[in-house]
PLY file of the C-alpha trace (Angstrom):
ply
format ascii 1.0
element vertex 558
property float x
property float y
property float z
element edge 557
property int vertex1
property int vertex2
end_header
150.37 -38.42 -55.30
149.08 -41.64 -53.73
146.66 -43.06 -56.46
145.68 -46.25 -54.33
146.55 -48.50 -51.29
145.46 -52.14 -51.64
145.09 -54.08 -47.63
144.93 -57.51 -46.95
144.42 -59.17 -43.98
145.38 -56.39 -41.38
143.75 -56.95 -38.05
140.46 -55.93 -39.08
140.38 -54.91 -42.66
140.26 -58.47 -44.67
140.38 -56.83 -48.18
140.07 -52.88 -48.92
140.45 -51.27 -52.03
141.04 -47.57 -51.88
141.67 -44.97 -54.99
142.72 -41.44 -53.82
142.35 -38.16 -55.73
144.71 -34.67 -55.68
143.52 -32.35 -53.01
142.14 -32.52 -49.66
141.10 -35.72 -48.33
139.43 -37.26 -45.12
138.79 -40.10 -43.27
136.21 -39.81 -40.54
133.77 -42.69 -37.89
133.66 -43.34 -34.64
136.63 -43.80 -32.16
137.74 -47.12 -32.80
136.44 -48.14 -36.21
139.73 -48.85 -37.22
141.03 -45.62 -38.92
144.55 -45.81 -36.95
144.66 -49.37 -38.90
144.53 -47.76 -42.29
147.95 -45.52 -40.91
148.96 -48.85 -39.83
148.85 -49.84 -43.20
150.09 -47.29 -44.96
153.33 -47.39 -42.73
153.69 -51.08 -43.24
153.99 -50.10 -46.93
156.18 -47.34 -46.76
158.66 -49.29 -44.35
158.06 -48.94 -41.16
158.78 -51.95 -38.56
155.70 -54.27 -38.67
154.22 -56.64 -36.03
152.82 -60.04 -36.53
149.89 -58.93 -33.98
148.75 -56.62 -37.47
147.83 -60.25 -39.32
144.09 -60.81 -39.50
142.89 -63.45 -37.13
142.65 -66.61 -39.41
145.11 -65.61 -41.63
148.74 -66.22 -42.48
150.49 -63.09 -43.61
149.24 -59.92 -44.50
149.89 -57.80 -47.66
149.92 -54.27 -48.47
150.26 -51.75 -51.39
150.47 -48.34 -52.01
150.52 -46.91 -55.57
152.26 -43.51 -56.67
151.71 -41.00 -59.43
155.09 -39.61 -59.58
155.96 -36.28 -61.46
159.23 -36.14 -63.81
161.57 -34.98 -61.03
160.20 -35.97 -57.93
163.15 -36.97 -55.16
161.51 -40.58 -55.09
163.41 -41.35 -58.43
166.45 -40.61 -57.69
166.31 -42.74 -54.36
165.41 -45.48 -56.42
167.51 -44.78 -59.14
170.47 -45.12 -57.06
169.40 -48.58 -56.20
169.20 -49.59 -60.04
165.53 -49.18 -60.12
164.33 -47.14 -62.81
160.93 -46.81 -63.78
158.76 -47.50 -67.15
156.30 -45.16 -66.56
155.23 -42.36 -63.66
153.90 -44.85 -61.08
155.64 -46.62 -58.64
154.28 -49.52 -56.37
155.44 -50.29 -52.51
154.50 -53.41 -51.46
154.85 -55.39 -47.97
154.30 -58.75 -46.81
154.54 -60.16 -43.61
153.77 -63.84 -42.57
153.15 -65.26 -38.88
156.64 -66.51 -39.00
158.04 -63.02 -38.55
159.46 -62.88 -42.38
158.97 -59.79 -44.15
159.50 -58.97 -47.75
159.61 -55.78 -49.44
158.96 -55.06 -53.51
158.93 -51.85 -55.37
157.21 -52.67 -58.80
157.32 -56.47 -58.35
160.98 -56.12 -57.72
162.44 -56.98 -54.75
164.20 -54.92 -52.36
165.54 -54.35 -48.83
162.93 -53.01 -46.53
165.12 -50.11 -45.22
165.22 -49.38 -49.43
160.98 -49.51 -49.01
161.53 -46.98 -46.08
163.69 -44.83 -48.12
161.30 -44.38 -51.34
158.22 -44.10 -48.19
160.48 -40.87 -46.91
160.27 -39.10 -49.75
156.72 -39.72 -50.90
154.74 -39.46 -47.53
155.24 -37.26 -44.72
152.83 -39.03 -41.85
152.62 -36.12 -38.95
151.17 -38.88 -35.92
151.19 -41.97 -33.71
154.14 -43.57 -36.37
156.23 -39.83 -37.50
159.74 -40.53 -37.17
161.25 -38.75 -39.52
160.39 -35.62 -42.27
160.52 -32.23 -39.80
160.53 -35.12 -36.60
164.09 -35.57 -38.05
166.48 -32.75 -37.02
168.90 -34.10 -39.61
166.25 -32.60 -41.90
166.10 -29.29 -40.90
169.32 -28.02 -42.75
167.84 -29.28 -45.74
163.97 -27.63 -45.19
165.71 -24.37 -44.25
167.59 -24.10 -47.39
165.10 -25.18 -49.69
162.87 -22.39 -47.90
166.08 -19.87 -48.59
166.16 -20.46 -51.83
162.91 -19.90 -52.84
163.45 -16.17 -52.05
166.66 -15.65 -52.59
168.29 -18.24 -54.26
171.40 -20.59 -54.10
174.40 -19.03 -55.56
176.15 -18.57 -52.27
175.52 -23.00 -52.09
177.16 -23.14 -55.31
180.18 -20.90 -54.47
180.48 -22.97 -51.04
180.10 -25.92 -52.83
183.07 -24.99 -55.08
185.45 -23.83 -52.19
184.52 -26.99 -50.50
186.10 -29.12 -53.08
188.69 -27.00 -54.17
189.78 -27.12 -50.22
189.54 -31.02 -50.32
191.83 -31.00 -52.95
194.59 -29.33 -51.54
193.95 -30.97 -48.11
194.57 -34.18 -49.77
197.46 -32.98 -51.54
198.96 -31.96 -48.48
198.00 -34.94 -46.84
199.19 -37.40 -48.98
202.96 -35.22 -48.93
203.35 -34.56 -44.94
202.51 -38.26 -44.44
205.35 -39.65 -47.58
207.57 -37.30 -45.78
207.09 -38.56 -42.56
207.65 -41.93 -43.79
210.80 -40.99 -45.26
211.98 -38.77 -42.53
212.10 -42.27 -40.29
214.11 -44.45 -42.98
216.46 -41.82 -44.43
219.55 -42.51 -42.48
219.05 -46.22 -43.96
218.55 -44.61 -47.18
221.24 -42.59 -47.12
223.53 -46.04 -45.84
222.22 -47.93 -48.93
222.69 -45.15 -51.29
226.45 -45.13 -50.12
226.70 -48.74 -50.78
225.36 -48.45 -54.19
227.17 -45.95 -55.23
230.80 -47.46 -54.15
230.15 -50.58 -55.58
228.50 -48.92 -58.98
226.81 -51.76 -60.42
226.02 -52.21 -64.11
223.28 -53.73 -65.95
224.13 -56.94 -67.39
227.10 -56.92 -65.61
226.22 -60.19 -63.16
226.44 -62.37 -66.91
229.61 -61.50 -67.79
230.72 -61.77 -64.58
229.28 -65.42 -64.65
231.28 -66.23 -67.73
234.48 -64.41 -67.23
234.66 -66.43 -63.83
233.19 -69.65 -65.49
236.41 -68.81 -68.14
239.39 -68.51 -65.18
237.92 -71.80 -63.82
239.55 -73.27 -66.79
242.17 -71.15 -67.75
244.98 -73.94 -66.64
243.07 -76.41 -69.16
243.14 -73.66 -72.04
246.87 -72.76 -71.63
247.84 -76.42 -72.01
245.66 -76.66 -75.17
247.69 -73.63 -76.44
250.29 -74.92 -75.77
250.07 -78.47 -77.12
248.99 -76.94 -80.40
252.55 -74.69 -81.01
254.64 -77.96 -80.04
252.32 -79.82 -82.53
253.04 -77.41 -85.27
257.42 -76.60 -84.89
258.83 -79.62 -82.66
256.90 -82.47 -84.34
256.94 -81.70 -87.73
259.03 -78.45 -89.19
255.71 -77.71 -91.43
257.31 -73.86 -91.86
260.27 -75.17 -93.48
258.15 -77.89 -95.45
256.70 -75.34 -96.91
259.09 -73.28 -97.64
260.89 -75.92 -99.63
257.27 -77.60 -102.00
257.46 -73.51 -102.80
260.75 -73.32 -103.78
260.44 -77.08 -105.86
257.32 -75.96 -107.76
258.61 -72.24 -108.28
261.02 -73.39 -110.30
258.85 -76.33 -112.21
256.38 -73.80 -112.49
256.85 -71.84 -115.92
257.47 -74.88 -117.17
254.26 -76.21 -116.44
252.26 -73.99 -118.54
250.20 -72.43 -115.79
249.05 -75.96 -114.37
250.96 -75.75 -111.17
249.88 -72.09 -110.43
246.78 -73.06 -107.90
249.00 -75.50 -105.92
251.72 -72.45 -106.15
248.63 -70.24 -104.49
247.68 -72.27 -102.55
251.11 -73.10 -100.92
251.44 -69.07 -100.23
247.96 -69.10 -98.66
249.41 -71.93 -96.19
252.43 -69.79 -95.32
250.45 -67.33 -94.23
247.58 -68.66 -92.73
250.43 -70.48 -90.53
252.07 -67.69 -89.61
249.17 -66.24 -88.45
248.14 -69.50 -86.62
251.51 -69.21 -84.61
250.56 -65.48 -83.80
247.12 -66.58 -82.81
248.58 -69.17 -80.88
251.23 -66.94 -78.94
248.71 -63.40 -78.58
246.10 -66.67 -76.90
248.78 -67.96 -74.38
249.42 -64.42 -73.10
245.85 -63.74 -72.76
245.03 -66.54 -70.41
248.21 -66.23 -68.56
246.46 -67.48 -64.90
246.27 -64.63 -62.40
244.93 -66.30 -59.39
243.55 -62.53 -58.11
241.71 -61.73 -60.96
239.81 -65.14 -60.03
239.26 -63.95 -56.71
238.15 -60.25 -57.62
235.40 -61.97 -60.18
234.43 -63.85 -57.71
233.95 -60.93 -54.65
232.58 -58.82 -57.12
229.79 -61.30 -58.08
229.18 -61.63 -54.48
228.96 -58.28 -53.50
226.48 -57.70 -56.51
224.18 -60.90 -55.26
224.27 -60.04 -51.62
223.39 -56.11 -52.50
220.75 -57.41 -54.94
218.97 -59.88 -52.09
219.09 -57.01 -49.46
217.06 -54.64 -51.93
214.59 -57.12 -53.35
215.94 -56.46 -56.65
217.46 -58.30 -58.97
221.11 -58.07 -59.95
221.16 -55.98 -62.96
218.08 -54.25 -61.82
220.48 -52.32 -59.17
221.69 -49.24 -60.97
217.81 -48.44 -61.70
217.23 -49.23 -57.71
220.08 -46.65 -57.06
218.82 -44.20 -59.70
215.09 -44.56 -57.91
216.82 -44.44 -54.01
218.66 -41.17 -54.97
214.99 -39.62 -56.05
213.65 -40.63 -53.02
216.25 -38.88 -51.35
215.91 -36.10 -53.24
211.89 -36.25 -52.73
213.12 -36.21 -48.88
215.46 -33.60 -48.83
213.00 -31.18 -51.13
210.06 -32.33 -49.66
210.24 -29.97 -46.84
209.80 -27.01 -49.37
206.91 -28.88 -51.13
205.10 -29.61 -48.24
205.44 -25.92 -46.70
204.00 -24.89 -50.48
201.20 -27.44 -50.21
200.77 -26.18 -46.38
199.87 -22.65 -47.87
197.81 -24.13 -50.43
195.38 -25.76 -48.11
195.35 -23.12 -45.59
194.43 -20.50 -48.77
191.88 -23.01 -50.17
190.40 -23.22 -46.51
190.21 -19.89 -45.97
188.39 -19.33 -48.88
185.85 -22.21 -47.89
185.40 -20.73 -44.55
184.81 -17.38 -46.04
181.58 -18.92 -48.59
180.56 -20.85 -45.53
179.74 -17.57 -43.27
177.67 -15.74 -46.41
175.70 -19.18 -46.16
175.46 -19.10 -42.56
174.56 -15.47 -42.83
171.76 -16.31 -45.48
170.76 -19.08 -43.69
170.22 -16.60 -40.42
168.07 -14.31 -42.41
165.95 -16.64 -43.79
165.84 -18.24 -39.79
164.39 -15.30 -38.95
161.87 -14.77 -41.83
160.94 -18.44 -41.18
160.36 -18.22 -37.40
158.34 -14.77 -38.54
156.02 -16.28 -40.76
155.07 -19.19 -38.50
154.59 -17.25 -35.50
151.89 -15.62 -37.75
149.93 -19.22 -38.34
150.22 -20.31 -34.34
147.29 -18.27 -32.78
144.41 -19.03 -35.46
145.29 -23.20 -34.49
144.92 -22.39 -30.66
148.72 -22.02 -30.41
148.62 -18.62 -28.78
151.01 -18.90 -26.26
153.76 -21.71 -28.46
156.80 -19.83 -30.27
159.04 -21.28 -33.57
162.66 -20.87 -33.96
165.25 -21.90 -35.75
168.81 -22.40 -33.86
172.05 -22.32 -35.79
175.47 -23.27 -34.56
178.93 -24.44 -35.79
179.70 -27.78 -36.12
183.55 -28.89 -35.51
185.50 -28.72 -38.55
185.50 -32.67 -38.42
182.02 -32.41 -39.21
182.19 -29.75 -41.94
180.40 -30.17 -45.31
179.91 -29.31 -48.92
176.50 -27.69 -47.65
178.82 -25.72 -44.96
179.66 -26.08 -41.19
175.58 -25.10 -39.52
173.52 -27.18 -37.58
170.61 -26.25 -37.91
167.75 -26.97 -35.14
163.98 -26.25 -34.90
163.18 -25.50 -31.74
159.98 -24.41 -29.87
158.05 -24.24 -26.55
154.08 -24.32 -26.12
153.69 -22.76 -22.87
154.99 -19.51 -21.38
157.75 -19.26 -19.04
159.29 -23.07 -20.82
162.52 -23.20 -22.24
162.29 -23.83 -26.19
163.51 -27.31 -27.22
164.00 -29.52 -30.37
160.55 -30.17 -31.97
160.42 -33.80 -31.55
160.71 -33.94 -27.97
158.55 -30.84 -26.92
155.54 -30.71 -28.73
153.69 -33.71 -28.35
150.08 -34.78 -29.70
147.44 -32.52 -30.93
149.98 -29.74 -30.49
152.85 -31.43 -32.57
149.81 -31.99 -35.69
149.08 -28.64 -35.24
152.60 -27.12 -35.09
153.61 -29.21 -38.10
150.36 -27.99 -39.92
151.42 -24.34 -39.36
155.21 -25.08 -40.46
154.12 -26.95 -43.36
151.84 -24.38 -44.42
154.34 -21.60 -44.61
157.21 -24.52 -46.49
154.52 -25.72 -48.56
155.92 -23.77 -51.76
159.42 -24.61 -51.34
159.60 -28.53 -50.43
159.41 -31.54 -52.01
155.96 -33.05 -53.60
155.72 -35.70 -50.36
152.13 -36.70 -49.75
150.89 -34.94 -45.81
148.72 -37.61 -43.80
147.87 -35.82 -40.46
146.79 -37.65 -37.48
145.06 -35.93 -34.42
145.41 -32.99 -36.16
142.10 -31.99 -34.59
142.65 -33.27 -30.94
141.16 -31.54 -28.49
140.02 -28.12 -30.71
136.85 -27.32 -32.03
134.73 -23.98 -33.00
137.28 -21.75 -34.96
140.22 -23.75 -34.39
138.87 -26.23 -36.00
137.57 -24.03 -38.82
141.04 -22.16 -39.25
142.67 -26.36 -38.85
140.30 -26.98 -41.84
141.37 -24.01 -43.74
145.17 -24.53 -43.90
144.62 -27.85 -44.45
143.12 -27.07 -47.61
145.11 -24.20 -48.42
148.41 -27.24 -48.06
146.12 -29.31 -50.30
146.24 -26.51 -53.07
150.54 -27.80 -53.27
150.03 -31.33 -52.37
147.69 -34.28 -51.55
146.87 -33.82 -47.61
145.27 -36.87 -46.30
143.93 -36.19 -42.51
142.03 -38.13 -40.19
139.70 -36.14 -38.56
136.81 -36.53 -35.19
136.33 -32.18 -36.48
133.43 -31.28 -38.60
134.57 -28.12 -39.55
137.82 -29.79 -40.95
135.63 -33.14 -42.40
134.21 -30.13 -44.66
136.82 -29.17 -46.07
137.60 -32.12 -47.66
137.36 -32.65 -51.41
137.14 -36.39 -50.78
135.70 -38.13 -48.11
135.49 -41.82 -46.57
133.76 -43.29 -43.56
135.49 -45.96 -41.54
133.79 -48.14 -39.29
133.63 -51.44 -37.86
130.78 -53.64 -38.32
129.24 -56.97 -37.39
127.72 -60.17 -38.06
127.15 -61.49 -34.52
130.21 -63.84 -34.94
132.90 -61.89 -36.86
133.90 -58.29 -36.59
135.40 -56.00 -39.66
136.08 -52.72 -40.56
134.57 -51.07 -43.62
136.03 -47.91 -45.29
133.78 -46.17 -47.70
133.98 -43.00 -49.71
131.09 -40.88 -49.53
128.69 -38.82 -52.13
128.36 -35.46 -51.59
124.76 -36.15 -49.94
126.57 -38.91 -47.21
129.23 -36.66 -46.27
126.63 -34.40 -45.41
124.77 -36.94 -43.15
128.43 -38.22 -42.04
129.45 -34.25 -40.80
125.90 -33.77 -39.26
126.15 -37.24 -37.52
129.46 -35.50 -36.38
128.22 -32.48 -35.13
124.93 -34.03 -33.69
126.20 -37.56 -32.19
123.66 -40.44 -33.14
120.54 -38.65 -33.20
121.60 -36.56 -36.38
118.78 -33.61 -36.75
117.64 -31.75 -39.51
119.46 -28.81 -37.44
122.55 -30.69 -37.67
122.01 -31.26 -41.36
121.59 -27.78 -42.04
124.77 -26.90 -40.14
126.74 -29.28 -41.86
125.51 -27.56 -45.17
126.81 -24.17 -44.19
130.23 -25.93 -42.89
130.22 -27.39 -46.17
129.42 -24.70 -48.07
131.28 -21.90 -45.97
128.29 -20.09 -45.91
0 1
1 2
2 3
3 4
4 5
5 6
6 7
7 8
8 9
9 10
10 11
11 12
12 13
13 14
14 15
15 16
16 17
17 18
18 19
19 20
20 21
21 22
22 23
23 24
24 25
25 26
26 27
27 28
28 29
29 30
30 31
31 32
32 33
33 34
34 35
35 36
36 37
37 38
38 39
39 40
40 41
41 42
42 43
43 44
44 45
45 46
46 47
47 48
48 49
49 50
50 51
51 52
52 53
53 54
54 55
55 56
56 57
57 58
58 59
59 60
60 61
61 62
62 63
63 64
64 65
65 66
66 67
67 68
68 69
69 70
70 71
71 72
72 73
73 74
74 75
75 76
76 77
77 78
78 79
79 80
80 81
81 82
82 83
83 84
84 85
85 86
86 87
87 88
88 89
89 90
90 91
91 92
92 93
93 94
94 95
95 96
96 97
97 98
98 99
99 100
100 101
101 102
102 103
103 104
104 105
105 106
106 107
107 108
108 109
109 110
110 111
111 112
112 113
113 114
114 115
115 116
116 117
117 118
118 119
119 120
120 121
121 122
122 123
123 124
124 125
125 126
126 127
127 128
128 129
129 130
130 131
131 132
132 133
133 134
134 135
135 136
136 137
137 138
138 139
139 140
140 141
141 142
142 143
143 144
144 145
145 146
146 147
147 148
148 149
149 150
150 151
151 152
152 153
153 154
154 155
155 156
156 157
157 158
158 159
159 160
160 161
161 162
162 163
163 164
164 165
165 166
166 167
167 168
168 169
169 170
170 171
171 172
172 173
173 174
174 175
175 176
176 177
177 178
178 179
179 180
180 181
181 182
182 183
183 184
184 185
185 186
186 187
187 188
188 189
189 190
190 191
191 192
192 193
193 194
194 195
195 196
196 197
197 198
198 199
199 200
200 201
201 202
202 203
203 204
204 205
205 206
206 207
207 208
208 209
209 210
210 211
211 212
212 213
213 214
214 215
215 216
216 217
217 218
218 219
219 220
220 221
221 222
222 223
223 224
224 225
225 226
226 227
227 228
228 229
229 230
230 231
231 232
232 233
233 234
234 235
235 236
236 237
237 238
238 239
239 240
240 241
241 242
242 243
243 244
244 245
245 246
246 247
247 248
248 249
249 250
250 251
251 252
252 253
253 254
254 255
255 256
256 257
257 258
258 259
259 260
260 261
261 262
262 263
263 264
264 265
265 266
266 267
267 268
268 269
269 270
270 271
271 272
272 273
273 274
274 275
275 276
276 277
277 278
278 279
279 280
280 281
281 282
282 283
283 284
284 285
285 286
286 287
287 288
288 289
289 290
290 291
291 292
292 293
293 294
294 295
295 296
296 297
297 298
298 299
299 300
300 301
301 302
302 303
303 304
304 305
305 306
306 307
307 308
308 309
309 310
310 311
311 312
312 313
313 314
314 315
315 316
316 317
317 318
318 319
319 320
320 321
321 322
322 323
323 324
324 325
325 326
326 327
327 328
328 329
329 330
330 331
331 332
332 333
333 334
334 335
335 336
336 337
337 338
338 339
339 340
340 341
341 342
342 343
343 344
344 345
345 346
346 347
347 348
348 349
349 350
350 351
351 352
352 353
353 354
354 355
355 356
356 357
357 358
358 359
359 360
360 361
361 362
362 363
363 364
364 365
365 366
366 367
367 368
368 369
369 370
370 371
371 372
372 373
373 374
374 375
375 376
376 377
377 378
378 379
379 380
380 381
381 382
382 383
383 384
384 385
385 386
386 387
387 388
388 389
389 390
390 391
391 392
392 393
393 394
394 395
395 396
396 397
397 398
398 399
399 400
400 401
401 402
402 403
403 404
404 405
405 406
406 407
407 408
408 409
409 410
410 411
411 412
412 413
413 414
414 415
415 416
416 417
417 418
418 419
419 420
420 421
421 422
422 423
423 424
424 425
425 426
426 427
427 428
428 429
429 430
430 431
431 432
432 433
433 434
434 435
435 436
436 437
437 438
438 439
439 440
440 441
441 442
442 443
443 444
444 445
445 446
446 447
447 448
448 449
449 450
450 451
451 452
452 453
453 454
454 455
455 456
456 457
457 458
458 459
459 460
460 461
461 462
462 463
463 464
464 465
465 466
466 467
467 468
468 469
469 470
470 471
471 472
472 473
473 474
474 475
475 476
476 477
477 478
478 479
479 480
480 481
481 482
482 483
483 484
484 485
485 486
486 487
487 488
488 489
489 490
490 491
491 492
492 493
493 494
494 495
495 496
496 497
497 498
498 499
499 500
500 501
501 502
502 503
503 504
504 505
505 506
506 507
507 508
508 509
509 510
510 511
511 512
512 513
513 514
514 515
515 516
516 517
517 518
518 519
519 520
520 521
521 522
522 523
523 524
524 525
525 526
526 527
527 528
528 529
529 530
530 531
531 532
532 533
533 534
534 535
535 536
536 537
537 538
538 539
539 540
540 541
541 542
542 543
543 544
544 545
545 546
546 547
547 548
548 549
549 550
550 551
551 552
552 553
553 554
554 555
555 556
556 557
């Protein structure tokens, strides 16, 4: 509900307070007091493009604020919500600033925001059917939305649910099969290089951690010349230079025989003479088993070396390192594999998708069906509201066709159209372009009555609602306004008596004058000055006691 708008400084209007009320309410004076500035207003607060030609002569920017009662699950919250906004309490302020420099800023509660975040939140809490509607049922993008709230009032929204289901599970396996057609594709184009490499690998069988000992086993050849003559010097050192065997041999055979003489003294050297034996024996059999190992072979040198080359040029080609290959060969051969199988998976996935679509196509035509039905009932029921709001000859409908699969959604694959035509023998077409006017109001009125128990709790301002009707159109204008009222706050701005008595609150706007400045006033009216205001209406300026007592009956419906 709008609880208040706050103006300043808008052409006219220096400063106006207003406080609104549920229910019906209007705004009435004389053509050109200024009422289209109040819708001005309100626009500029709910986001719609402002003009610096709206600033107040004198002034240098202009401000305006509209305040909203919001109930626990009105859509408004969630807009904001989805912006980070979240809200202390139930009301929520838009407010709008623009200065002579063109600059406009935008604030919902004191914070501030993007204006196109302003006209979001102003979307879903006013619906303004005149000279500024550009979007509610003006909106064809809407209409999918208004038709299946109206569906489910009546019959519910199961078959959503089960599209909405089928919809995703269809995604799934689309994505699925996506993700495997395109991986074999890919693979398809490199697998005679994969298949090369593979070979490659496979021949030259690498090992991890074989590049080190490589390294070292080369590093040791290098120098096998230089070991061999070490080897060598060592044997010559221990039998040509010094017989150290026979030496031995004969302090053993001296002390063997001193030693039982000796009491035991001499046994350690005796020990330790037989450890020497032995420990040079087994130095000479070191010495000999070391010379034939490093007995140079010149193409074991050169096989070390191609080898390690091999490895390193493989390894550089890959973009792997050297012992990293065998895990690159293990990964290329599932790749391969992936490749070769692939064709099988993707046939599998293939079936998937086409199942999962089927199915989605299949919950898609019980909506459409649904969505027909209700079509029908809807067209029905607002044929039945045209005639009493001088509509007699207009007709409703509403149009569904398929959309390309591109264009497919959770919600189905409808467009969905309102269409109509106000004179006989014309082709229907879309709402927004036909109608135009009094007629649109009027339309819109009718549609909105009939959708006023399944849509969301938007606050209805109707302009020229009234144009160019009077006598029972105007009563039967006045009485679904106020039968819309009962659902939500209708604001209407109204030159019709019958529909200013409708109204459960009611302002005067008109312009006024000092002999050097001009303003206009807005004033809300006791139940004796809306009298005199609907009599003034009915009468012109010379308001009569006959006028009064008309606007009494009109007032009173009696």
């Amino acid at each position: 509900m709008l609880a208040s708008l706050t103006i300043r400084d808008v052409v006219l209007i220096d400063k106006l307070d207003l406080e609104f009320s549920k229910g019906l309410g209007v705004l009435t004076g004389e053509t050109g007091a200024g009422k289209s500035i109040l819708l001005d207003s309100l626009g500029l607060a709910l986001g719609e493009r402002g003009d610096t030609s709206l600033i107040r002569h004198g002034a240098n920017k202009l401000t305006v604020s509209a305040a909203f009662d919001l109930s626990p699950n009105h859509p408004a919250r969630t807009v904001l919500a989805e912006h980070g906004l979240t809200l202390e309490d139930d009301t929520v302020v838009l407010r709008r600033s623009l200065g002579r420099d063109g600059r406009s800023r935008a604030y919902v509660n004191d914070q501030t925001v993007s204006v196109g975040l302003l006209r979001q939140a102003g979307n879903a809490l006013v619906e303004v059917h005149g000279q500024f509607d550009a979007h509610g049922l003006m909106d064809p993008s809407t209409h999918i939305s208004v038709l299946d709230r109206f569906r489910h009032a009546t019959s519910g929204s199961q078959k959503d649910k089960t599209c909405f289901l089928c919809w995703d599970e269809w995604r799934e396996a689309f994505k699925a099969w996506q993700a495997v057609e395109c991986l074999v594709r890919e693979t398809r184009v490199e697998e005679e290089t994969l298949r090369a490499t593979i070979e490659t690998l496979e021949k030259l069988a690498p090992v991890a951690g074989e590049e080190s000992d490589l390294v070292a086993k080369r590093a040791m050849l290098r120098h096998s010349e230089q070991i061999l003559s070490a080897i060598e010097a060592a044997r010559q050192a221990l039998t040509e230079q010094v017989d150290v065997d026979s030496a031995l041999r004969t302090a053993q055979g001296e002390l063997g025989r001193a030693a039982p003489k000796a009491e035991g003294r001499l046994d350690p050297v005796c020990a330790a003479l037989e450890r020497a034996s032995i420990e040079l024996t087994e130095t000479q059999s070191a010495l000999n088993a070391a010379a034939d190992a490093f007995n140079l072979n010149p193409a074991e040198l050169d096989a070390a070396e191609e080898r390690l080359f091999a490895l390193k040029a493989e390894s550089r080609k890959n973009g792997v390192t050297v012992d990293e290959l065998s895990a690159h060969l293990e990964t290329l051969k599932e790749k391969l594999s992936g490749v070769e199988g692939g064709e099988d998976n993707l046939i599998r996935l293939a079936k998937a998708e086409q199942t999962t679509r089927n199915g989605f196509e299949a919950a898609t035509k019980a909506v459409t069906k649904a969505r027909i039905k209700a079509g029908t009932a809807l067209a029905k029921a607002v044929a039945k509201e045209l005639p009493p709001v001088r509509l007699n000859n207009a007709s409703f409908r509403v149009e569904i066709h398929d959309l390309p699969d591109t264009e497919w959604s959770a919600s189905g694959r409808d467009r969905v159209g309102f269409e109509v035509t106000t004179n006989l023998g014309l082709p229907p077409g879309p709402l927004n372009k036909v109608a135009s006017g009094g007629e649109l109001a009027r339309f819109l009125l009718a549609l909105k009555v009939v959708l006023a128990d399944s849509q969301p709790p938007a606050v209805m301002v109707f302009d020229e609602v009234d144009s160019g009707i009077g006598g029972a159109t105007a009563s039967a204008v006045g009485e679904r306004l106020a039968r819309l009222a009962d659902t939500v706050q209708v604001l209407v701005v109204t030159h019709s008596p019958q529909v200013a008595a409708r109204g459960q609150n009611h302002w005067r706007v008109a312009k006024i004058t000092d002999g050097k400045n001009t303003a206009t006033r807005v004033v809300k009216l006791t139940p004796d000055e809306r009298r005199e205001e609907i009599a003034r209406m009915l009468a012109g300026s010379d308001v009569t006691d006959e006028a009064r007592a008309a606007a009494t009956m009109l007032m009173t419906g009696s």
